[in-house]
C-alpha positions as CSV (number, residue, x, y, z in Angstrom):
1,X,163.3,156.3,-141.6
2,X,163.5,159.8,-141.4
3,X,165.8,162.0,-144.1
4,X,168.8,163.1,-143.4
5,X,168.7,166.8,-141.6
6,X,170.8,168.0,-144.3
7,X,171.8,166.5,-147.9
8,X,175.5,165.3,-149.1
9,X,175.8,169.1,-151.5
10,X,175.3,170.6,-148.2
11,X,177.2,168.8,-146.1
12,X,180.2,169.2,-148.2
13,X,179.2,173.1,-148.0
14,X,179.7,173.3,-144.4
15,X,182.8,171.6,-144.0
16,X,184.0,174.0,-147.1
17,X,182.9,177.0,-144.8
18,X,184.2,175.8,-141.8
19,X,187.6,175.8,-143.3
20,X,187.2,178.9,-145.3
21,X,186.8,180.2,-141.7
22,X,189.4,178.5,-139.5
23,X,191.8,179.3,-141.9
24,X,191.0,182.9,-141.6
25,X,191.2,182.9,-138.3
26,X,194.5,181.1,-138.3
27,X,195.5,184.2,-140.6
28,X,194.4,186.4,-138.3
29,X,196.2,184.5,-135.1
30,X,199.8,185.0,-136.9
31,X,199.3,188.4,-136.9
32,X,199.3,188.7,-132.5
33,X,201.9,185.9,-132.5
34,X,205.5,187.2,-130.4
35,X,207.5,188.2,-133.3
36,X,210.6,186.4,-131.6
37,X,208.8,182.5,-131.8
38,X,209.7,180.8,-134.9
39,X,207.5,179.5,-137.7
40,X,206.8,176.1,-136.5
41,X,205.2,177.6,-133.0
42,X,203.4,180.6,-135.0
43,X,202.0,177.7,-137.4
44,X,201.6,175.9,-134.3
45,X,199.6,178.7,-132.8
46,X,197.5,179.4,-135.5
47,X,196.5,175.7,-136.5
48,X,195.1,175.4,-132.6
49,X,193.2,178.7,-133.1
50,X,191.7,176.4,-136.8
51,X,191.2,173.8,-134.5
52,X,188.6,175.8,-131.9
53,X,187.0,176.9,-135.1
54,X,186.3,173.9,-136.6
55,X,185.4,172.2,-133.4
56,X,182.5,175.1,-132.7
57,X,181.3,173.6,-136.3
58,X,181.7,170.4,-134.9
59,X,179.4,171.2,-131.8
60,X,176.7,173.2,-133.0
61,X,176.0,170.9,-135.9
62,X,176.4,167.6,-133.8
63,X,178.8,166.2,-136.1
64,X,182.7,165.4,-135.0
65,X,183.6,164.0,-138.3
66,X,183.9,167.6,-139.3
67,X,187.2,167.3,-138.3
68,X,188.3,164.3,-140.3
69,X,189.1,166.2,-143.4
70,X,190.9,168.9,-141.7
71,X,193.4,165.9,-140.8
72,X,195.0,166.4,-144.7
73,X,194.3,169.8,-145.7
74,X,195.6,171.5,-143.3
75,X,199.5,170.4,-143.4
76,X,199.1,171.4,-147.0
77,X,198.3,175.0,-145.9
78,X,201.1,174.6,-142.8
79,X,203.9,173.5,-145.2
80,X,202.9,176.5,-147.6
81,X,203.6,178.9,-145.1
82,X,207.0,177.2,-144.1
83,X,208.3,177.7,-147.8
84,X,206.6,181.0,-147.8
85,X,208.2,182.4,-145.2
86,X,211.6,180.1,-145.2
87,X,215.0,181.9,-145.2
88,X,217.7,182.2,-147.7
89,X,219.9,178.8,-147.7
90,X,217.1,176.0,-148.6
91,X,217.1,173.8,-151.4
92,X,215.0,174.8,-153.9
93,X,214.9,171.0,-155.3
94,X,214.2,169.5,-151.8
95,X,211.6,172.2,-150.8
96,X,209.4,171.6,-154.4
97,X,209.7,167.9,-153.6
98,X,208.5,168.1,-149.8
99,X,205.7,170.6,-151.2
100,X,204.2,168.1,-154.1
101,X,204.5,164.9,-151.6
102,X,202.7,166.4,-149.5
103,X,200.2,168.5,-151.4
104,X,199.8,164.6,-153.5
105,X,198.9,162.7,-150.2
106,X,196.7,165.5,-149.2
107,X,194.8,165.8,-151.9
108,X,194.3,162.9,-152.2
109,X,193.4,161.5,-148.4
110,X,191.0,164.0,-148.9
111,X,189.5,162.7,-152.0
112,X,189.3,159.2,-150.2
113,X,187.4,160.7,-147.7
114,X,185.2,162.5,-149.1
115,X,184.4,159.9,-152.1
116,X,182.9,157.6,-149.2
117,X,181.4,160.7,-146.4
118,X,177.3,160.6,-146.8
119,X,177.1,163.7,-145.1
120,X,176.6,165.8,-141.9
121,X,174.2,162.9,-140.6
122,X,177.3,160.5,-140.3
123,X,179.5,160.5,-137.8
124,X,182.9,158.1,-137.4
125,X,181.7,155.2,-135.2
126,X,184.9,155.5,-133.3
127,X,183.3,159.3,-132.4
128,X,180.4,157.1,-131.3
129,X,181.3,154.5,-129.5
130,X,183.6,157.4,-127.4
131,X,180.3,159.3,-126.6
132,X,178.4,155.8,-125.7
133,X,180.8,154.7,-123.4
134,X,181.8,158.2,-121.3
135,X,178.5,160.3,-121.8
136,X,179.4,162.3,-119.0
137,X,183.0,163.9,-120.3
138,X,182.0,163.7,-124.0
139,X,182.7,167.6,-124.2
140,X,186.4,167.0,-123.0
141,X,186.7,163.9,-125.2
142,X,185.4,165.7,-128.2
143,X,188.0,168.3,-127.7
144,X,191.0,167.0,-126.9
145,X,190.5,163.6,-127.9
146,X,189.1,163.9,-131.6
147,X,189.7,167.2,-132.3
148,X,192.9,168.9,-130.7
149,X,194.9,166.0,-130.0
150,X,195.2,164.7,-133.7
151,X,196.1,168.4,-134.7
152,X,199.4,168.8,-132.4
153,X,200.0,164.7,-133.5
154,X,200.3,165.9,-137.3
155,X,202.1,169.2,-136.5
156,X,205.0,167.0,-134.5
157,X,204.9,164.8,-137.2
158,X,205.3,167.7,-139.8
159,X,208.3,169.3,-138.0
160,X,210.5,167.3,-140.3
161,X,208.8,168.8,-143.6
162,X,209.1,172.5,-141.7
163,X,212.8,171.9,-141.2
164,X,213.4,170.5,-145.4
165,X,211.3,173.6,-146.5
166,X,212.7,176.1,-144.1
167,X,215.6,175.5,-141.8
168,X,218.2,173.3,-144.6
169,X,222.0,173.9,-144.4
170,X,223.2,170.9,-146.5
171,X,222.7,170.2,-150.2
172,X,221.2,168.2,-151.9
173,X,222.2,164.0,-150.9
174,X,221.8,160.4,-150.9
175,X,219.4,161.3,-147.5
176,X,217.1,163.2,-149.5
177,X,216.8,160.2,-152.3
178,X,216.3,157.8,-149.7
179,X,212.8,160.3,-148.1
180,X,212.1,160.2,-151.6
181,X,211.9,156.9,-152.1
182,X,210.1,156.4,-149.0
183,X,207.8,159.1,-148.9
184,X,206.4,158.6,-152.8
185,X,206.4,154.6,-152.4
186,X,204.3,155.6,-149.0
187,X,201.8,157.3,-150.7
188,X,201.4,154.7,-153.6
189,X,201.1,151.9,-150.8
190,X,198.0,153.8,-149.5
191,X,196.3,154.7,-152.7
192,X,196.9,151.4,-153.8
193,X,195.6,150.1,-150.5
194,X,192.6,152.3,-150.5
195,X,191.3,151.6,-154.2
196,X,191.4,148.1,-153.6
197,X,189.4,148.3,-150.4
198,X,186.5,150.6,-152.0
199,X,186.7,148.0,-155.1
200,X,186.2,145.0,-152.3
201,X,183.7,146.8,-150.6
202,X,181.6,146.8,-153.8
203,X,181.6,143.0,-154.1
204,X,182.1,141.8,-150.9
205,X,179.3,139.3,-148.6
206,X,178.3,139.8,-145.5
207,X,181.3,139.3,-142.7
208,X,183.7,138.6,-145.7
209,X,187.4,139.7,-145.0
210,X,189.6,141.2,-147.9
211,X,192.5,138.7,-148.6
212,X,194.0,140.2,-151.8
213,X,196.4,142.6,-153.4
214,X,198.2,144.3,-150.3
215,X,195.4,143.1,-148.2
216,X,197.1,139.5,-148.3
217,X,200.0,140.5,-146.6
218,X,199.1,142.9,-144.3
219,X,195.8,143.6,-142.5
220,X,196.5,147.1,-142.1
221,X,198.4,148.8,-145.5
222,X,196.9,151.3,-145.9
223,X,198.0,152.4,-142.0
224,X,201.5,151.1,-142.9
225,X,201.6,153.7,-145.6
226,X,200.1,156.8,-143.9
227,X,202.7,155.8,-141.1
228,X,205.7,155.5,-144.2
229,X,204.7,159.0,-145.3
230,X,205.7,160.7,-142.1
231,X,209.0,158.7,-141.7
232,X,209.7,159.9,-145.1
233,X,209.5,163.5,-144.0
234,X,211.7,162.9,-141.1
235,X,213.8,161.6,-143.5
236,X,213.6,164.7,-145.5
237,X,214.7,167.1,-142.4
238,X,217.4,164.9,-141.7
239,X,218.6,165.3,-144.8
240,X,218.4,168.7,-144.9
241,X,219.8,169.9,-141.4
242,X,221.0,166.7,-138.9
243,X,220.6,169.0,-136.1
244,X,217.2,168.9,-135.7
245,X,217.3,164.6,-134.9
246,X,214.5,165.5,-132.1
247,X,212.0,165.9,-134.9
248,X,211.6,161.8,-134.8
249,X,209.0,162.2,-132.2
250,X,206.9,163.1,-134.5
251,X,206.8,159.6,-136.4
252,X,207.3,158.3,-133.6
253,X,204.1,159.2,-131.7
254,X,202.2,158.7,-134.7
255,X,203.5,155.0,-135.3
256,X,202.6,154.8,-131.5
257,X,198.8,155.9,-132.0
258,X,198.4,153.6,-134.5
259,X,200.1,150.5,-133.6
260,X,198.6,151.2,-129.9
261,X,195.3,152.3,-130.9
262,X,193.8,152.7,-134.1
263,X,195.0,148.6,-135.2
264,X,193.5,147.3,-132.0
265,X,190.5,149.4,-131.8
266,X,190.1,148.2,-135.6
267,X,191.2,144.3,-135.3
268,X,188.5,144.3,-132.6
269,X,185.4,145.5,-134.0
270,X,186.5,143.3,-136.9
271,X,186.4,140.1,-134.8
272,X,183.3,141.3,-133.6
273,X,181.6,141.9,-137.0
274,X,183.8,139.1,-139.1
275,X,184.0,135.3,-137.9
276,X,187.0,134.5,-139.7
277,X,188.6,137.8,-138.3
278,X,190.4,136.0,-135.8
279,X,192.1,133.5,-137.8
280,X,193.3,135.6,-139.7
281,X,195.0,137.9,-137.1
282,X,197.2,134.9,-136.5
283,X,198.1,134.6,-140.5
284,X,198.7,137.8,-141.8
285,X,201.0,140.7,-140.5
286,X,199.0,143.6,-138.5
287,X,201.3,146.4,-140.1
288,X,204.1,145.7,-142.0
289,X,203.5,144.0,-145.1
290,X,204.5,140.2,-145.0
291,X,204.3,137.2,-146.4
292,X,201.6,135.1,-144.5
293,X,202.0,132.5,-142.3
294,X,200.4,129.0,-143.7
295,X,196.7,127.5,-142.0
């Protein structure tokens, strides 16, 4: 078996770069934006112009898992610029606590993933299985598909963290406890969730299903915490201006790409890989966290 065309320190160096550079160029987008759009469209604008960038990276080194890590870094740098550039009126409390939850979940989504990425020679088999299956409109899928359509999923679903940080006219409330609550338990579900997995994944046999911790009552909790962590932001704008209730499209469309795709997509390849797969789909919860049903 041949070596990889480039090593893990390397790998980790491009995808460094290629950030470094969309993020310029982001930078460099907000300067030609109208002056009369507001800061979600101008972040909007500029996070698309990131997304070209790291989707030329993407092509030229024949690799779209460049994009995966892009997934959590970049709302970091989004929601910086919303409190940045925020008017007078917001709550200092509420915007520090929408700025740590989700600098926490970022950083640390990006620590999962790169804690298990071997490098520039692996590529999500998702990506894979996409490029197998319509050869001939790989180019569209690639861009749309994996790279631009996940970036205008996350900004929709960060619309409630732009209106907390930015467009607040209420004090502080029970509303904002409640995001809180939600939004910091959702990001200990998926740590939780995630440590377990790499811990099973150390020990496990060959076809073996993990049955324990969260993993006993749902097959999918680390998904039902990602999806928790944008409900709480929602949460978080609602608290902060009521107004802007249209916002909930943005957890809704992302509990609709998971519970319509990704769970699927996974539960299948697991039945294909994993005997007992299938029996266990009919005894444990695919999402929400529940007790299972007995054999």
């Amino acid at each position: 078996m041949s070596e990889p065309r480039w090593s893990r320190s390397a790998s980790f160096g491009w995808v460094a770069g290629c950030y470094v550079l969309s993020f310029v160029v982001a930078a460099v987008t907000l300067m030609f934006v109208p002056e009369g759009w507001n800061t979600f469209w101008k972040a909007a604008a500029a996070d698309v112009a990131a997304t070209f960038v790291v989707f030329a990276f993407s092509r030229g080194l024949k690799c779209s898992s460049m994009y995966d890590a892009y997934w959590s870094i970049a709302p970091i740098v989004i929601v910086l610029y919303w409190v940045f550039t925020a008017e007078e009126g917001v709550h200092p409390v509420r915007v520090g606590a929408v700025l740590f939850l989700v600098s926490w979940w970022g950083i640390r989504l990006t620590y999962n993933w790169a804690r298990g990425w071997p490098g520039l020679h692996h590529v999500d088999w998702r990506y894979v299985e996409m490029e197998h299956k319509y050869p001939k409109v790989w180019f569209v899928t690639d861009l749309f598909g994996i790279h631009l359509f996940p970036t205008v999923q996350v900004l929709a679903a960060l619309s409630g963290a732009w209106v907390a940080v930015s467009q607040g006219t209420t004090g502080l409330n029970w509303i904002d406890g409640l995001a809180l609550l939600v939004t910091a338990g959702a990001i200990i579900i998926e740590t939780v969730a995630d440590q377990q997995l790499v811990a099973f994944a150390k020990v496990k046999k060959p076809g073996e299903i993990i049955k324990t911790g969260l993993w006993a009552y749902s097959r999918h909790p680390n998904y039902f915490g990602e999806l928790s962590f944008w409900w709480g932001l929602y949460i978080f704008g609602l608290a902060a201006n009521p107004s802007y209730v249209w916002t909930i499209v943005g957890p809704i469309g992302m509990t609709a790409m998971f519970v319509g795709v990704s769970i699927p997509w996974m539960d299948q390849r697991s039945c294909e890989r994993r005997p007992e797969y299938a029996d266990h789909m009919k005894r444990v919860s695919g999402l929400v966290p529940w007790f299972p049903k007995k054999a």
